[in-house]
C-alpha positions as CSV (number, residue, x, y, z in Angstrom):
1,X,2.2,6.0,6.0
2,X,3.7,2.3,7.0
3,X,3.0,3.6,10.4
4,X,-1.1,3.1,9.6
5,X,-0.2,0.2,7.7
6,X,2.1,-1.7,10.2
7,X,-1.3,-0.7,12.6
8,X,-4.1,-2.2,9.9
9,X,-1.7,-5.4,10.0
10,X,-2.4,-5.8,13.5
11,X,-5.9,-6.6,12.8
12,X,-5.4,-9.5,10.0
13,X,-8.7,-9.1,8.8
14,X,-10.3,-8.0,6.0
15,X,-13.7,-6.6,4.6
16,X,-16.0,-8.7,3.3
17,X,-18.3,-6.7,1.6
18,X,-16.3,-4.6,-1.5
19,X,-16.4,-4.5,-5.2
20,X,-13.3,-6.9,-5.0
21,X,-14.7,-9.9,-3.4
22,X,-16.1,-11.8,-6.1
23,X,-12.6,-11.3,-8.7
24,X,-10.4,-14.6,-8.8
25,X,-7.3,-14.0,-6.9
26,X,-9.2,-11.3,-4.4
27,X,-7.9,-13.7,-1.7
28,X,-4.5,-14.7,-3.2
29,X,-1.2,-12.9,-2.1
30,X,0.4,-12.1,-5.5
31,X,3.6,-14.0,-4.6
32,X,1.0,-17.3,-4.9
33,X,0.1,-16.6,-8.0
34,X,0.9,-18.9,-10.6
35,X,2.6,-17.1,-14.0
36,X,1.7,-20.6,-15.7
37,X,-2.5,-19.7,-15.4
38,X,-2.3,-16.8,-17.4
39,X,-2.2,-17.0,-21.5
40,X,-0.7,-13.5,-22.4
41,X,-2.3,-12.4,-25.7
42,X,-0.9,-9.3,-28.0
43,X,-3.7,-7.0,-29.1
44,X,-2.4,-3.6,-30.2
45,X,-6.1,-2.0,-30.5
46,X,-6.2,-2.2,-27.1
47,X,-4.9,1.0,-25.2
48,X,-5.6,-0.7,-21.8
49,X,-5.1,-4.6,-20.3
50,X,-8.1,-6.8,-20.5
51,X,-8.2,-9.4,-18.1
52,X,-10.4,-12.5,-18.9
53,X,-11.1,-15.7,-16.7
54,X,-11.3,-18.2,-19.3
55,X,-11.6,-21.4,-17.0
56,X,-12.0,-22.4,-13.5
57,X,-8.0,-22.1,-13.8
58,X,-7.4,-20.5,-16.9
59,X,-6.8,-16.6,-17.3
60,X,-5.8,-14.6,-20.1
61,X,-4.5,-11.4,-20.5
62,X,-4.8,-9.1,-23.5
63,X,-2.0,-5.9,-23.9
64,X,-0.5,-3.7,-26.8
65,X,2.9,-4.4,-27.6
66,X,4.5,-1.3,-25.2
67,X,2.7,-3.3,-22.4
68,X,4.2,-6.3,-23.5
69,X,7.4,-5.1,-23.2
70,X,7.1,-3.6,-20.2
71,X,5.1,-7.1,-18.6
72,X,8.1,-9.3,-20.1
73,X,10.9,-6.6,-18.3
74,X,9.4,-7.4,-14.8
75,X,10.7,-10.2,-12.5
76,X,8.6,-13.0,-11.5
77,X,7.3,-11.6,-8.6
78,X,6.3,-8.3,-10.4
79,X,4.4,-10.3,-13.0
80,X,2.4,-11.6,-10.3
81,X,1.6,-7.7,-9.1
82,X,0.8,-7.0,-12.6
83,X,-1.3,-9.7,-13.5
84,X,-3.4,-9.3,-9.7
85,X,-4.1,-5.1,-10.8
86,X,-5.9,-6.8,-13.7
87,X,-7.7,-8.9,-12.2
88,X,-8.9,-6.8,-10.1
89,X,-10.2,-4.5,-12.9
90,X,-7.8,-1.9,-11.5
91,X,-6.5,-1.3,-15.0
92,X,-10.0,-0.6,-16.5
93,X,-10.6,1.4,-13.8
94,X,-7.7,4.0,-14.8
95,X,-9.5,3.9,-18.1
96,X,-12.7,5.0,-17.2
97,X,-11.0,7.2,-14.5
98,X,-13.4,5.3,-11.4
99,X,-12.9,4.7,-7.6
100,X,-9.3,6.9,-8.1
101,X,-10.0,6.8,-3.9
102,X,-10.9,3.5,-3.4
103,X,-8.3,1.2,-1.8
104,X,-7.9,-2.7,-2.2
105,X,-6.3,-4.2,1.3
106,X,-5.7,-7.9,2.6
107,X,-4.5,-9.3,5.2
108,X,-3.7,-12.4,6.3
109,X,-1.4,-14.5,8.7
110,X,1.5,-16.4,7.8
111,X,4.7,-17.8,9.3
112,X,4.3,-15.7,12.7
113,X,3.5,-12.4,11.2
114,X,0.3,-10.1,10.0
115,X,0.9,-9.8,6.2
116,X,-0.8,-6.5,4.1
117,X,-1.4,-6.0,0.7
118,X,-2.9,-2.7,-0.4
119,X,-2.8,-1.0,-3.5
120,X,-4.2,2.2,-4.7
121,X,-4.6,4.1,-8.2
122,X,-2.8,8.0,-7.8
123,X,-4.7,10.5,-10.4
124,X,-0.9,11.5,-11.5
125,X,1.7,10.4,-13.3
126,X,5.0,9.1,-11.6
127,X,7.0,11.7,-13.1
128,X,4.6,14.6,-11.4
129,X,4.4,12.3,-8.0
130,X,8.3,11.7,-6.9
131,X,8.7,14.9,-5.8
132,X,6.0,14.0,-3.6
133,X,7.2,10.7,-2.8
134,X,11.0,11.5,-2.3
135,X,10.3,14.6,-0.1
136,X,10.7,12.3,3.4
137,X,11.4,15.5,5.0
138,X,7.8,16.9,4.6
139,X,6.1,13.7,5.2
140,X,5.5,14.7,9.1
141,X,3.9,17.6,7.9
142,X,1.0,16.3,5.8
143,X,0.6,12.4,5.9
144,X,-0.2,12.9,9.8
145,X,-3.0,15.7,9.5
146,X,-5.8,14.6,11.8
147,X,-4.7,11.1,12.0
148,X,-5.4,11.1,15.7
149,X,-8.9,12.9,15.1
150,X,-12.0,10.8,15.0
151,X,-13.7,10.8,12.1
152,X,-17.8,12.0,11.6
153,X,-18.3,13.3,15.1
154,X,-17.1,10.4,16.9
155,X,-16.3,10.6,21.0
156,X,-13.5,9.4,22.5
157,X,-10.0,8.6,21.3
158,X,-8.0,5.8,18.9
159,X,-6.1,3.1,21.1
160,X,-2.7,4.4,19.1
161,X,-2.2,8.1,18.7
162,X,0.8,8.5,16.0
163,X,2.4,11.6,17.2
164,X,5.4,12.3,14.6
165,X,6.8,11.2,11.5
166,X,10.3,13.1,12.1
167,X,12.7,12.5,8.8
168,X,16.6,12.3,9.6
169,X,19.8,11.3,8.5
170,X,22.1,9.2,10.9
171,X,25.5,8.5,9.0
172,X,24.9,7.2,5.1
173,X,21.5,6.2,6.1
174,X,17.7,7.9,5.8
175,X,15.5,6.9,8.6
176,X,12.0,8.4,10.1
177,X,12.0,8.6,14.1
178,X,8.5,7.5,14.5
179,X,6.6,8.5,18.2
180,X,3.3,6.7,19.1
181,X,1.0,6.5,22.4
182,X,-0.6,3.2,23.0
183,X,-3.9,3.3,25.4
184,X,-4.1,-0.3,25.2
185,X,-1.9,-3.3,25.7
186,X,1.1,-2.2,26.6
187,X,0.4,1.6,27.8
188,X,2.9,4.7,26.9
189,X,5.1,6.2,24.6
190,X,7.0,4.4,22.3
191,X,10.1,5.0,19.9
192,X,10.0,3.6,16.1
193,X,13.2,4.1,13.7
194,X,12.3,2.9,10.6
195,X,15.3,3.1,7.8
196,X,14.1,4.7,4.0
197,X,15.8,2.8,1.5
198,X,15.5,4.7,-1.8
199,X,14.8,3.0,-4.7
200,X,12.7,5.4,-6.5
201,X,14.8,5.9,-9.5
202,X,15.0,2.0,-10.0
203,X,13.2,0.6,-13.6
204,X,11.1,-0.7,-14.6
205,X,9.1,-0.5,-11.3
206,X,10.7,1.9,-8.7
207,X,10.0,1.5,-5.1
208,X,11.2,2.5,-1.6
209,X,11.0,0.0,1.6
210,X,10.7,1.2,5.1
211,X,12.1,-1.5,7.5
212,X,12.2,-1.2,11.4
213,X,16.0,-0.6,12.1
214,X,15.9,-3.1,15.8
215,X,13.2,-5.0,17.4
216,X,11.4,-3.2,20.1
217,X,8.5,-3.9,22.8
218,X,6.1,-3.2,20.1
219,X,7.0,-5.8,17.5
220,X,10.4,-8.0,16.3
221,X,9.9,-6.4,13.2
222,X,8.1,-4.2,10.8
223,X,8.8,-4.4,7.1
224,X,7.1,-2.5,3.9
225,X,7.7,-2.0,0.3
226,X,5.8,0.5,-1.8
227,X,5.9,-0.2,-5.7
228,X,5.3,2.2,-8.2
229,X,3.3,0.4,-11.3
230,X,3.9,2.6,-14.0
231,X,1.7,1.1,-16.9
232,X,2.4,2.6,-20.3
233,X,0.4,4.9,-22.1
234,X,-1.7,5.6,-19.0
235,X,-1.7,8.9,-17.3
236,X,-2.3,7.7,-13.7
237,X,-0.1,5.1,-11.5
238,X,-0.8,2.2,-9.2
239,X,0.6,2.0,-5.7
240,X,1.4,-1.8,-4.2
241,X,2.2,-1.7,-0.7
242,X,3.6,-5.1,1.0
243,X,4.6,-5.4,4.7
244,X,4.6,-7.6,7.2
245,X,4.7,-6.9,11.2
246,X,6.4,-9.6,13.8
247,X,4.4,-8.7,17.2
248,X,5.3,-9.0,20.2
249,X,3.0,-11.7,22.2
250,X,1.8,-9.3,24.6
251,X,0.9,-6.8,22.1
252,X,-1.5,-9.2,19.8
253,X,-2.6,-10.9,22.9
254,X,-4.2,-7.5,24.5
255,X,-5.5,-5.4,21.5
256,X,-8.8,-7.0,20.6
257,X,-9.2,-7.5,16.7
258,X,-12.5,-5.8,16.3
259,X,-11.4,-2.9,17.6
260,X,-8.2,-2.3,15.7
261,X,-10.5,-3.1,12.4
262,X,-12.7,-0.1,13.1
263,X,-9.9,2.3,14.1
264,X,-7.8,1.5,11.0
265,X,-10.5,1.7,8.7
266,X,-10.9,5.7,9.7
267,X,-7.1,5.8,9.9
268,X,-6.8,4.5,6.5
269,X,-9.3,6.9,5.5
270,X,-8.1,9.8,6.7
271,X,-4.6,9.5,5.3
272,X,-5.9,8.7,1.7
273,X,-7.7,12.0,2.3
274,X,-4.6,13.6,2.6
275,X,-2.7,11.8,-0.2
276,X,-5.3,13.1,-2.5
277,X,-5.5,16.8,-0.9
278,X,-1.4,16.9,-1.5
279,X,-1.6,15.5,-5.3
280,X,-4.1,18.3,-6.1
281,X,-2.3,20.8,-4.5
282,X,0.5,19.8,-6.4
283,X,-1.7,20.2,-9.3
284,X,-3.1,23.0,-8.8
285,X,0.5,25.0,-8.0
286,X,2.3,23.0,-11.1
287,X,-0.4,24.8,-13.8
């Protein structure tokens, strides 16, 4: 999976037409957001957040008092995650179980590298997912499934093809040998080893990071985090990806931008496909 993320952050661009863009922080990295803007309000009637704007500046935020608890457990930084799912109506969208397949994604530039933020609701709870998400070793089997196949009848091939997701363990540490084909750029095969460390059993918001264990042609370094928001009382979670990718010069200099957007928008979908096809047929073998 960082693989198609640390190849949408090549592009650092975004969509401009989705049910996100006209939300307050929609173009805010949620380590810029400011805890001070948001008035958090106890409502215990309330079995979801409620995220208001009540001035240009001035947000509040209504939760029951399990939320609370939880909200006033996270660090800083998490509190900014948190407060940017409700503002995005991601929260109410778990309620009225909408868009479970719909993504939220931006990039953007900053201090030399491509910067991602995606996030995306799972239809299951964490406790039914983690043997998804620990199972490394099967990743190469699923998450890859006709990732190098255009999509809707399309000719010709992607300028990356990711060939293998291979999990191993090299001394005390988990790491995925990751092999990819550029056709543009620099041309050929190409060697990623990207270290797993597991913090999936971590509260209150597990995670696991997948860093790029030495710089290589391809990039000085690759670096991604996947959160697990477990709100409670609600039966689905959030995913919150951050990475960011350190290119090489030659690299961002030769793969033009609009193409890159068009692949990894296919890529992306494509691999959500097959996150969804994996939680119900985890479902459907766990009745």
């Amino acid at each position: 999976m960082v693989i198609l993320i640390f190849i949408a952050s090549l592009a650092a661009v975004f969509s401009s037409e989705n049910r996100f863009e006209d939300t307050p922080f929609y173009l805010v990295p949620t380590n810029e957001i400011k805890l001070t803007q948001f008035n958090i309000i106890e409502n215990n009637s309330l079995k979801f957040p409620v995220f208001k704007k009540e001035k240009k500046k001035e947000f509040s935020l209504s939760i029951n008092n399990e939320q609370l608890d939880y909200y006033k457990s996270l660090s800083d930084q998490d509190k900014g995650i948190f407060l940017k799912l409700a503002s995005l109506g991601l929260f109410q969208d778990i309620r009225d179980k909408k868009y479970m397949g719909e993504q939220y994604s931006y990039l953007y530039k900053k201090n030399g590298a491509f910067n991602l933020e995606t996030i995306i609701i799972v239809p299951l709870t964490y406790k039914e997912a983690i043997p998804i998400i620990t199972d490394y070793a099967s990743y190469n089997d699923w998450v890859l499934k006709d990732v190098n196949v255009r999509r809707n009848g399309e000719k010709g091939k992607y300028f990356v093809d990711i060939n293998s997701l291979n999990y191993r363990k090299q001394d005390s540490q988990q790491l995925f040998d990751t092999r990819i084909t550029l056709r543009s750029g620099i041309k050929g095969d190409y060697m990623l080893d990207l270290l797993i460390l597991d913090s999936t059993n971590e509260k209150p918001i597990p995670s696991f990071t997948l860093k790029m264990k030495e710089p290589s042609k391809l990039a000085k370094n690759v670096e991604g985090t996947f959160k697990f928001i477990i709100l409670p009382g609600s039966p689905y979670f959030v995913v919150f990806f951050t990475g960011k990718s350190e290119l090489s010069w030659t690299l961002y200099r030769f793969l033009p931008l609009a193409l890159v957007r068009s692949q990894v928008m296919e890529r992306v979908s494509t691999m959500l496909e097959n996150i969804q096809y994996k939680a119900e047929q985890f479902k459907q073998q766990s009745k």
